[in-house]
KOLKE-407183 format. One record per residue (C-alpha): residue number from 1; residue in three letters; y, x, z. Coordinates in Angstrom, 3 decimals. Layout:
// residues N
R, NUM, ala, Y, X, Z $
...
// end
This chain:
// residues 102
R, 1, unk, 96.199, 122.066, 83.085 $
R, 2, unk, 94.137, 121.665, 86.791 $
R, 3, unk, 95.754, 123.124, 89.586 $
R, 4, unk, 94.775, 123.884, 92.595 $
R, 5, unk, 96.135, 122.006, 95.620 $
R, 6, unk, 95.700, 122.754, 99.400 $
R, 7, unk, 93.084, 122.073, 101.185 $
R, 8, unk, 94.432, 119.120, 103.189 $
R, 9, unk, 95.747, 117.700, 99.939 $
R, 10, unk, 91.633, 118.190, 98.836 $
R, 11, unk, 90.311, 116.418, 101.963 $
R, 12, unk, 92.854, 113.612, 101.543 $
R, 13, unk, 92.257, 112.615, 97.603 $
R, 14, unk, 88.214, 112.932, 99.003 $
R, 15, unk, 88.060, 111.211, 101.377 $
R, 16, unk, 89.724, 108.775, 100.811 $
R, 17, unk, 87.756, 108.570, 97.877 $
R, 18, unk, 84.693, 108.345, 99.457 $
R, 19, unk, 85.848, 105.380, 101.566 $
R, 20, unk, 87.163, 103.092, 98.516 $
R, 21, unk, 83.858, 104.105, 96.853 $
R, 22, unk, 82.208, 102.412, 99.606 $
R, 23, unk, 84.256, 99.361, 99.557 $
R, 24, unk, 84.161, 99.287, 95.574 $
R, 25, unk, 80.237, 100.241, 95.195 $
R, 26, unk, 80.683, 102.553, 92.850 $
R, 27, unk, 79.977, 106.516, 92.787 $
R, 28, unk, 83.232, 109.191, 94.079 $
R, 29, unk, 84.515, 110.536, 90.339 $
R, 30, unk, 85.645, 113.905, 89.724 $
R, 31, unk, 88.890, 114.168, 91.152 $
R, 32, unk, 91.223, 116.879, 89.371 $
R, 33, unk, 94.923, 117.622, 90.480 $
R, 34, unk, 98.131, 118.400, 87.897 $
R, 35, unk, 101.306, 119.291, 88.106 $
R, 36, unk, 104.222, 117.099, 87.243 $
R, 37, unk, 107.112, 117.634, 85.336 $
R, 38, unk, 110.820, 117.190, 86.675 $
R, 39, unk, 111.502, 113.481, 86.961 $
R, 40, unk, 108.033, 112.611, 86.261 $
R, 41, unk, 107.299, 109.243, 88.506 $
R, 42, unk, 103.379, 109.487, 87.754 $
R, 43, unk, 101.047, 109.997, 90.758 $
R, 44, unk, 97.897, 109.274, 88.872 $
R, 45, unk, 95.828, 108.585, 86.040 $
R, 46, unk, 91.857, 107.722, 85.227 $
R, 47, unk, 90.144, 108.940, 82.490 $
R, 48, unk, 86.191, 108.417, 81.339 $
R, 49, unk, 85.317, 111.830, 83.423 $
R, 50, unk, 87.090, 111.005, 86.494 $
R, 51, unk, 90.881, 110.626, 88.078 $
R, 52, unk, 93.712, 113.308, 88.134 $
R, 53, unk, 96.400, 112.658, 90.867 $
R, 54, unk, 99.949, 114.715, 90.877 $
R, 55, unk, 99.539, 117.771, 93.218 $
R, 56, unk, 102.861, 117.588, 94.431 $
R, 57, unk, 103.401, 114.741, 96.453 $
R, 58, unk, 102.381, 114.497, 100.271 $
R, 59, unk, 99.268, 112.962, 101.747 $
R, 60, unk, 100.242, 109.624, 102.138 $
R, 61, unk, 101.016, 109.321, 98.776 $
R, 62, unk, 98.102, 111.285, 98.068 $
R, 63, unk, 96.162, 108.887, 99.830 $
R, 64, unk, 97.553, 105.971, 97.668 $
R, 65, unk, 97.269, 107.043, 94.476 $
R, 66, unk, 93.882, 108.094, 94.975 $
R, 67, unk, 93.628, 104.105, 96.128 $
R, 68, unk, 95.035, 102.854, 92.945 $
R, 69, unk, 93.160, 105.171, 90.631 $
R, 70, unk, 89.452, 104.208, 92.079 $
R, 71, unk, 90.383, 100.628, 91.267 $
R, 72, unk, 90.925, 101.518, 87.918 $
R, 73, unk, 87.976, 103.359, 87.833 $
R, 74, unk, 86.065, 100.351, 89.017 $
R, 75, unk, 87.976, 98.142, 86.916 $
R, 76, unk, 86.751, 100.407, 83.461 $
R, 77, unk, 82.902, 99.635, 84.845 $
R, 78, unk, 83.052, 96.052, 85.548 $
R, 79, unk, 82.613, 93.898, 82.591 $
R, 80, unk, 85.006, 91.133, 84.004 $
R, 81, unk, 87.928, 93.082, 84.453 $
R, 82, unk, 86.948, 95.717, 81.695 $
R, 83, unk, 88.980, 93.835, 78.722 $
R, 84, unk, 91.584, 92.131, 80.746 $
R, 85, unk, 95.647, 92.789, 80.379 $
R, 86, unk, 97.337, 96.238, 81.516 $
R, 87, unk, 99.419, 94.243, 83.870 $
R, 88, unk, 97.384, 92.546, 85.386 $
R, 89, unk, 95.094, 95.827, 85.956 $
R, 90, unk, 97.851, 96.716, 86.937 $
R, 91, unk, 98.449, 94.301, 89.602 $
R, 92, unk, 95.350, 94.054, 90.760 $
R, 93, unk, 95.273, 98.033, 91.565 $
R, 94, unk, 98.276, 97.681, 93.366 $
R, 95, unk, 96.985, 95.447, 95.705 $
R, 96, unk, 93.913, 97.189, 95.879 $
R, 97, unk, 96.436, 100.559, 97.182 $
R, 98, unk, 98.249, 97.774, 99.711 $
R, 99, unk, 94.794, 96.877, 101.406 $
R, 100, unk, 94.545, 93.327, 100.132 $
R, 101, unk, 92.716, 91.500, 100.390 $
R, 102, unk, 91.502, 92.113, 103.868 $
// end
């Protein structure tokens, strides 16, 4: 189910968005917010239509996930990094959401 988040939560996930869009050189997906359940450690996921981020967790968090999940969407358009292993998608997209490489 989509929630609604606050605005500043909104701005956050967009533009930060916008910025690793830039750097990526790709196009800003649809960004949709849920909820999480108790104990739930996900902040985000990517589908084909775009990437949902957890609505409950603050900015800078907000901010990172968003990070991590336009990697992944970059990773599901580039043909080298398209079939590679979850981890080291995985990997990779983490070091995308640490800023390296610089």
């Amino acid at each position: 189910m989509e929630v609604k988040p606050s605005d500043a939560q909104q701005r956050v996930a967009g533009l930060t968005a916008s910025a690793a869009a830039k750097v990526l050189r790709i196009q800003v997906p649809s960004i949709w917010f849920f909820y999480r359940r108790r104990y739930e450690k996900l902040m985000g996921f990517t589908t084909d239509e775009g990437i949902c981020i957890a609505a409950d967790i603050n900015h800078m968090d907000t901010a990172r996930a968003v990070l991590h999940e336009m990697r992944h969407a970059w990773q599901r358009q580039s043909p080298e990094w398209r079939y590679r292993s979850q981890t080291l998608r995985e990997r990779d997209a983490i070091l995308f959401e640490l800023g390296w490489p610089r």
